[in-house]
RONU-245663 format. One record per residue (C-alpha): x, y negated, z negated; residue in one letter. Coordinates in steps of 0.2 Angstrom, whole numbers, padded with zeros to 4 digits, always signed. Layout:
N
XYZa/...
END
This chain:
209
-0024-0034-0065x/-0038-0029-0054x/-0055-0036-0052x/-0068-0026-0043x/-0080-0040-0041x/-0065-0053-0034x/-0074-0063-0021x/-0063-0078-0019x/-0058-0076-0001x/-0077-0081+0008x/-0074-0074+0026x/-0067-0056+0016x/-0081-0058+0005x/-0095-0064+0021x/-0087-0049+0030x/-0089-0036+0016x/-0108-0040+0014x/-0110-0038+0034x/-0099-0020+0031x/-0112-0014+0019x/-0127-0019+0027x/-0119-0010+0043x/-0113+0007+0032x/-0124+0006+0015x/-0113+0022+0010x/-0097+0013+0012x/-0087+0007-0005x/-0086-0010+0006x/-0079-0019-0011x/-0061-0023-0016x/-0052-0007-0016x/-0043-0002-0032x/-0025+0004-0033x/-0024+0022-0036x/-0012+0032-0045x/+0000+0033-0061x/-0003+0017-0072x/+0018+0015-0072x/+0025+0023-0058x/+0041+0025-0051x/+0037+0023-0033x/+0024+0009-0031x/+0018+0011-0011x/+0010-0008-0005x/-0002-0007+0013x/-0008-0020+0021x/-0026-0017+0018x/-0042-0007+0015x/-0048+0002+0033x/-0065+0000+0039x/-0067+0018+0040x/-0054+0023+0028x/-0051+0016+0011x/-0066+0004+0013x/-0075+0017+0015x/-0068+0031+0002x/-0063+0018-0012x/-0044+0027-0011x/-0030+0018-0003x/-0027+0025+0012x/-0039+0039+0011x/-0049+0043+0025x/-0041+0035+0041x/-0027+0041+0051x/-0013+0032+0042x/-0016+0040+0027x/-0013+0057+0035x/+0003+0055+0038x/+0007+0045+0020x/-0001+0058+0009x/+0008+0072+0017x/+0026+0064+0015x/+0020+0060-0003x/+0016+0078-0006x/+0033+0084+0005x/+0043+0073-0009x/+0034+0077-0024x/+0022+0063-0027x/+0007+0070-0023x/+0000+0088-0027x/-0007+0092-0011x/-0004+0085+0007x/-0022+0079+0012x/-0033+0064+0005x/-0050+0065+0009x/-0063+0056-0003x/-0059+0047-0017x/-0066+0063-0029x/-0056+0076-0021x/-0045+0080-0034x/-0030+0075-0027x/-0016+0066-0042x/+0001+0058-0037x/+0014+0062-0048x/+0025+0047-0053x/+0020+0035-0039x/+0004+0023-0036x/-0002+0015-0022x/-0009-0001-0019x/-0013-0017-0005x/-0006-0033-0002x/-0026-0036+0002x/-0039-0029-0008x/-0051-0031+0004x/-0054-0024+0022x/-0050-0039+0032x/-0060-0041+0048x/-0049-0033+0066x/-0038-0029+0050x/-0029-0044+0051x/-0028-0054+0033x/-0025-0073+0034x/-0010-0080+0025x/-0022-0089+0013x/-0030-0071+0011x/-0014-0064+0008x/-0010-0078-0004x/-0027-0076-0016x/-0023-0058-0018x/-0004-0061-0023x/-0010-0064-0041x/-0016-0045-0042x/+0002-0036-0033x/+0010-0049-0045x/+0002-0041-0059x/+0007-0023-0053x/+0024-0027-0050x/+0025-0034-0068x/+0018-0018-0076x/+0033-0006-0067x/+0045+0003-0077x/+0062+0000-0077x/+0075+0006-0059x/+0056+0008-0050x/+0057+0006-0032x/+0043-0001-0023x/+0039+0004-0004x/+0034-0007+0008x/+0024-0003+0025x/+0025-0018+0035x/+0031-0034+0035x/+0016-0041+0026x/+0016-0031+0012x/+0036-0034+0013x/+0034-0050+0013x/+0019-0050-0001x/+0032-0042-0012x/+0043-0055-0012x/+0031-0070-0013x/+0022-0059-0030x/+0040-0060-0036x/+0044-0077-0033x/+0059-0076-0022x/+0065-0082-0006x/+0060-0075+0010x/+0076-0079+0019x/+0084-0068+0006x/+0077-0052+0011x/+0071-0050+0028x/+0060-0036+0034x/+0068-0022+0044x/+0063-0004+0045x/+0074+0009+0033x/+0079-0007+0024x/+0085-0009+0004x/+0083-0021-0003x/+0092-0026-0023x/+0079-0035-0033x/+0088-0036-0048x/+0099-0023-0059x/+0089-0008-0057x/+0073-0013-0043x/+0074-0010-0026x/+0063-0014-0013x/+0061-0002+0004x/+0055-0006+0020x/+0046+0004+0033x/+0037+0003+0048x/+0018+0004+0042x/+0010+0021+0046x/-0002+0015+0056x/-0011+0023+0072x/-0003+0009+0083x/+0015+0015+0075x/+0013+0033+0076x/+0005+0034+0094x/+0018+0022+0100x/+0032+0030+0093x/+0037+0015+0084x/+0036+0026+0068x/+0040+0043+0069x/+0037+0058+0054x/+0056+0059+0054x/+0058+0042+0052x/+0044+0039+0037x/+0053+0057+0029x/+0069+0050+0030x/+0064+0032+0021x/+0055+0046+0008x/+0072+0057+0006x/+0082+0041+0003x/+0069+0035-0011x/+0068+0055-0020x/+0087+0053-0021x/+0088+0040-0028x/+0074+0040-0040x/+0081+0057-0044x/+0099+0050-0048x/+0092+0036-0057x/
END
């Protein structure tokens, strides 16, 4: 499902090497999912950080998006405290994992569609291990859209829009959000309100499910 030695994109893997000889500290390596091994909430990024997750080895740990992720998670119930730091902290998540559409930290953390494309075979994997009525969360359309490719279904079937749900069969559902980026949060694109509201809608449900 997930291979921590995966080097089959050459500029992710040229720009790793150049990372670690940068930060020797750094995890600069492909970033495992973290989390319950069947979850009910599966949360899918973009990609590692430079100075968060490709650093820490934990999704969204240690940059500014994952300050806001990790307290909703804890506001909802899927995660124990509000604040991920470093990948040994302690912290658990409670019925939810997350994961990237990219394994590894993309330069300008932009991955190409052939990037995104090699690393499909791993999200596909995920998706395939999920538990029946599981809903999967989105940030972004890359992930969005990395989802449906790792399922094998049509695009023009389910387009990317903020607050979004999205029927993938009988019990999945897909849900879409603005990333929780920086850019997103600073500009106001993506509010806490908004991300608690996208969180509220996925704890009823999962909760009536």
């Amino acid at each position: 499902m997930f291979d921590p030695a995966c080097r089959r994109c050459p500029r992710l893997a040229r720009h790793l090497r150049e990372v670690r000889r940068r930060h020797p500290g750094y995890h600069a390596a492909p970033v495992p999912p973290f989390g319950a091994a069947r979850p009910r909430l599966l949360v899918v990024g973009l990609a590692p950080g430079l100075h968060g997750a490709n650093a820490t080895g934990r999704p969204f740990t240690g940059d500014h998006a994952g300050i806001l992720l990790y307290e909703t998670l804890y506001r909802y119930g899927f995660a124990d405290r509000p604040e991920s730091v470093a990948a040994d902290d302690g912290l658990r998540l409670h019925g939810c994992r997350i994961t990237n559409a990219v394994k590894c930290l993309p330069p300008r953390n932009r991955p190409s569609g052939a990037e995104v494309a090699a690393c499909n075979g791993f999200l596909a994997a995920e998706l395939r291990a999920l538990p029946p009525a599981a809903v999967i969360l989105a940030l972004g359309a890359v992930a969005h859209r990395a989802v449906i490719r790792a399922l094998g279904l049509r695009q023009a079937d389910f387009p990317f829009a903020h607050g979004a749900w999205h029927a993938l069969d009988r019990d999945r559902r897909l849900v879409d959000s603005y990333h929780c980026s920086r850019y997103n949060t600073q500009t106001r694109r993506l509010t806490p309100a908004m991300f608690r509201r996208v969180f509220a809608g996925i704890r009823r449900h999962l909760d009536a499910a």
